[in-house]
Steps between C-alpha positions, in 0.01 A plus 500: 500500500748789362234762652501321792865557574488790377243623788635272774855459410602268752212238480654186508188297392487693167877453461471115523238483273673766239838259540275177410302694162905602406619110577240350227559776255876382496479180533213483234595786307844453347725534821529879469741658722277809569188248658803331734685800600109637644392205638769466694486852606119477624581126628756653768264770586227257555711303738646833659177629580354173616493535846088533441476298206515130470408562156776751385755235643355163359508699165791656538707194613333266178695750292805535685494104469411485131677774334772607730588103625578684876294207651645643882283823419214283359434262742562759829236664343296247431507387827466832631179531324383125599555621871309833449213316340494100528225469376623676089411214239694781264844458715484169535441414123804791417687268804416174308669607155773674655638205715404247180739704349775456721493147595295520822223295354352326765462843683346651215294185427350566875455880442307424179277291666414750745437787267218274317356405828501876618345617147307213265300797336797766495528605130918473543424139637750459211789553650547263807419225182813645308688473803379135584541419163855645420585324841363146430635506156863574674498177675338271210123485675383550142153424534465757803663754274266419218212560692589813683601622171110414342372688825680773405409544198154469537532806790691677259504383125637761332845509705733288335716363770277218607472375147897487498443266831230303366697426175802379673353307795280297214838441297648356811181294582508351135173618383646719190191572332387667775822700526483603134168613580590678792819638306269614182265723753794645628638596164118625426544718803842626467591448090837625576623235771813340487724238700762740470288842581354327834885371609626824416231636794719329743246472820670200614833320521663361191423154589144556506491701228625207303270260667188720341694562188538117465131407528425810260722407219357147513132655462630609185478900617733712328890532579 
């Protein structure tokens, strides 16, 4: 992707997708300034230059959402990048988490749904799930967030925020065994997880923060 740029400097396509690699490093990686401070960089330039790429702006507004909280900038270009290409399973599961996040559930509820119709065999199939199930979760449709969260994992097992999901929407349903279970895969997964280290990430408000840090802490992960 960096030789990319570095041939086509303004391609907003690569930009997106180099703001998206720098969002998981810092949100998986220790929160290093350095990782935020570029995506940011490359997530503006993807939504800059995204006059001709849906792309560039549905991943460049998921990190303006996620990391930078300017959910104006996120959703415009979102939106802009649903209008340029209605038919983007990718933007609407980035639309889906983003408005879970904020509180405009049944909206992102509806966009979820249409990114799995649009792409049942996309490999990021994951993310309208994480968006459905952050959003059903939110307003205490447990067993819908429990099994968008097992979807989710199966399209993508080895990414640790649908085990998160899955562990608290099984707390909240009363079936703890299967939340410890889902809580010991996700400590297999990520060793170092914490209540605290996942709070401390900050993607949503504070009262839904505590809502997930609730159902953790009763799944026995650690503080």
């Amino acid at each position: 992707l960096e030789q990319a740029i570095r041939l086509e400097p303004d391609y907003p396509v690569v930009h997106g997708f180099i703001a998206w690699c720098h969002e998981q490093r810092y949100l998986r990686a220790g929160l290093q300034a350095g990782a935020r401070e570029a995506e940011l960089r490359h997530a503006h330039a993807g939504i800059q230059g995204g006059g001709g790429g849906a792309m560039g702006l549905a991943m460049g507004g998921f990190v303006l959402g996620v990391l930078a909280k300017n959910y104006d900038a996120a959703l415009d270009a979102l939106d802009r990048s649903l209008a340029l290409s209605p038919s983007s399973a990718l933007a609407f599961g980035f639309s889906s988490i983003i408005r879970s996040l904020i509180g405009e559930d049944d909206t992102a509820i509806a966009h979820a749904g249409m990114g799995i119709r649009l792409g049942p065999h996309d490999p990021l199939i994951y993310l309208p799930y994480i968006g459905l199930s952050y959003a059903s979760f939110f307003t205490g449709r447990f067993a819908q967030a429990a099994s968008a969260a097992a979807r989710a994992v199966a399209a993508n097992p080895r990414f640790s925020v649908p085990h998160y999901l899955a562990t608290a929407a099984l707390v909240r349903l009363g079936r703890m065994e299967e939340a410890k279970s889902a809580a010991q895969a996700l400590l297999e997964l990520q060793p170092d997880f914490t209540i605290g280290g996942l709070v401390s990430g900050n993607i949503t408000t504070a009262d839904r923060m505590a809502m997930l840090a609730s159902a953790l802490r009763e799944a026995g992960l650690p503080e």
